[in-house]
Every structure is written in structure tokens, then in C-alpha cells.
C-alpha positions in Angstrom: 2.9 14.3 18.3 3.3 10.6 17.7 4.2 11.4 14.1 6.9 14.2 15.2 8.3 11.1 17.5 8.1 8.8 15.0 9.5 11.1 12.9 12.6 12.1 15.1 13.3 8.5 16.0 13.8 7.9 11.7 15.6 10.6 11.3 18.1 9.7 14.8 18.6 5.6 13.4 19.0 7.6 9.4 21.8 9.9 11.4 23.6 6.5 12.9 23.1 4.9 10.3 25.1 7.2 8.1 28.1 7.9 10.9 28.7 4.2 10.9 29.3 4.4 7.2 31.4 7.0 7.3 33.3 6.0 10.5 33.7 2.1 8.3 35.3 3.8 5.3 37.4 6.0 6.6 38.7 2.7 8.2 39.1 1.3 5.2 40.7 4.9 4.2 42.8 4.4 6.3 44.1 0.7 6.4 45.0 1.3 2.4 47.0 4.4 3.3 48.9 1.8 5.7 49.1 -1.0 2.8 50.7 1.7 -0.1 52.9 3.0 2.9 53.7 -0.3 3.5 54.4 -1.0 -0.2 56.4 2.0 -0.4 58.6 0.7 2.2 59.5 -2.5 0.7 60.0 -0.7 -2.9 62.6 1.9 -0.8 64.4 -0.9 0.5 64.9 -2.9 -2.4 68.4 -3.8 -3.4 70.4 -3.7 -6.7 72.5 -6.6 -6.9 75.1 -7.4 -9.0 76.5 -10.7 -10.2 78.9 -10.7 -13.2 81.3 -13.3 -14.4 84.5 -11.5 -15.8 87.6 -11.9 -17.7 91.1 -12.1 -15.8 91.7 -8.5 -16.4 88.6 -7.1 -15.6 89.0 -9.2 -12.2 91.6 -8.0 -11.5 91.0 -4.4 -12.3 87.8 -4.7 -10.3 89.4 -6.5 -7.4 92.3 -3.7 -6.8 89.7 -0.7 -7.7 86.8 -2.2 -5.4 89.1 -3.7 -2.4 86.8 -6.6 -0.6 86.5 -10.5 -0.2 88.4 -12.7 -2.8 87.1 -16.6 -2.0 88.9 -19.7 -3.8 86.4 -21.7 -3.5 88.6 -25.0 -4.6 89.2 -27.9 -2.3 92.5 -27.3 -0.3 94.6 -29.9 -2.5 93.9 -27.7 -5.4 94.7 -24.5 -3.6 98.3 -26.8 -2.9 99.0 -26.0 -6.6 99.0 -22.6 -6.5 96.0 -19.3 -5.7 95.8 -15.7 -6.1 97.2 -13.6 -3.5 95.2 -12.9 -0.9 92.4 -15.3 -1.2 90.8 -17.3 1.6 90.0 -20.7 0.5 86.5 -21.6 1.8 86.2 -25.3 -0.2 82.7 -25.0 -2.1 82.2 -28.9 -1.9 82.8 -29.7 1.7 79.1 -28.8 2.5 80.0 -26.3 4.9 80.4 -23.6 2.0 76.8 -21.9 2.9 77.7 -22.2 6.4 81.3 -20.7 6.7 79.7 -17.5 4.1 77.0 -16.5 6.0 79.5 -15.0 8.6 80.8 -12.8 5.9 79.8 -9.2 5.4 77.7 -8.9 2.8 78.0 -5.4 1.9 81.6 -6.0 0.8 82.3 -6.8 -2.8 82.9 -10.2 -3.4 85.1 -12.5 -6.0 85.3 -15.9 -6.2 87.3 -18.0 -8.5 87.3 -22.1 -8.5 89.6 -24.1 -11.1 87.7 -23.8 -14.5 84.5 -21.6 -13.1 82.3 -23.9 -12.4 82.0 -24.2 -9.1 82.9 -20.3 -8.3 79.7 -19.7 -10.8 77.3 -21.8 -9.1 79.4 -20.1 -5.2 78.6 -16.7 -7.2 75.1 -17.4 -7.4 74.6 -18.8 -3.9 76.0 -15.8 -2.6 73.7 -13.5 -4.6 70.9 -15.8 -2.8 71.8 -15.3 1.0 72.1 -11.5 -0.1 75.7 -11.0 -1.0 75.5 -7.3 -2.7 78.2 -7.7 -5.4 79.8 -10.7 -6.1 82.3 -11.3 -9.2 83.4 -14.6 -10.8 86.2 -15.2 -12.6 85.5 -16.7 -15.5 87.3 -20.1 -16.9 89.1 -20.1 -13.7 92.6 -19.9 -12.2 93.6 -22.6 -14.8 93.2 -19.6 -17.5 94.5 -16.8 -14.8 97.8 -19.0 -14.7 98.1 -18.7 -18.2 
């Protein structure tokens, strides 16, 4: 009798000893189902931008096809000389640039233009930063778009 006991009691700790295993990796089962979810998730909700720097008439086609935000993003005594139609001039050197964009949409196309493109290339990429979804420069400027 004390062998059939002893014998039970081995086979009982065998029997929890294997559940707890089990019950462990289906945990673990489970958590990596939660990680490739997660993954999956964050590959769903990635974003194609688009930055491009284009010549006056592909700006301008884009701009009248596409509709959205045109941004000079000269210093006011520039934009005294002279600026596209319909552009708001939010001054890129000022130091309030980053500030004044973030209460744009960001969904809307977006085109910025600066004297000679400098500035409106390095605006361009800023904007691509903080999540702008298209943004267009206009490449060598309004100096050339006067032209």
C-alpha cells in the first residue's frame, strides 16, 4: 500500500508538473500572438510620404490639380517684392516656423517656395518630419518662377 501511495503522490506532482508547463507556454503562446498583432498594427498604419522638389511647371500643375497649402516661407520684406497668388507667408527664419506649422492640417498637400529654394528645401523637409503627408518644393525659387 505504501508503494501504491507513493506511487499516486509521483504520478499527482508528475501531473502538476506537466499542467504548469503547459499553462507557461501557452502564455508565452499567447503574449507572441499579442507582439505580431502588435507588429501588424504599426506595419497597417504606416504612412507613405512624399517630398519632391519640382520645376515651376510641375508646381504649378500639381498645385491647381492637388488644391492645398501654398507657404512662402521668405521673410516679409521679400514677400514686399512680389509672391504667388494665394500663398501665406509663414517666415522660415523668425524661429517661430515649427511653431506657426504645427497648427496646419497635415493631410493636406503642401508647397512651399522661398527665394532661390533653399530655405523652402530645408521648410520641405521639416514638414516631412512633424508628419506633413505631401509636401512640394519649388525648386530654384520664386526668383526663377518670376522669370
Amino acid at each position: 500500500m505504501k508503494k501504491s501511495k507513493l506511487l499516486l503522490a509521483a504520478i499527482c506532482v508528475s501531473f502538476l508538473f506537466i499542467s504548469c508547463n503547459n499553462s507557461e507556454s501557452t502564455e508565452d503562446t499567447n503574449s507572441s500572438t499579442e507582439i505580431s498583432e502588435e507588429e501588424e498594427v504599426v506595419e497597417n498604419n504606416e504612412v507613405q510620404q512624399i517630398a519632391e522638389d519640382l520645376d515651376n511647371a510641375t508646381f504649378q500643375k500639381y498645385l491647381d490639380e492637388k488644391g492645398g497649402l501654398l507657404i512662402d516661407v521668405r521673410t516679409p520684406e521679400e514677400v514686399e517684392n512680389g509672391s504667388i497668388e494665394g500663398a501665406v507667408n509663414i517666415n522660415f527664419t523668425n524661429g517661430d516656423f515649427e511653431t506657426a506649422v504645427d497648427t496646419l492640417d497635415k493631410s493636406v498637400p503642401t508647397f512651399v517656395y522661398c527665394q532661390s529654394g533653399g530655405r523652402s528645401g530645408k521648410a520641405k523637409d521639416l514638414l516631412i518630419e512633424n508628419g506633413f503627408l505631401e509636401v512640394y518644393n519649388l525648386e530654384n525659387g520664386y526668383g526663377n518662377w518670376e522669370k
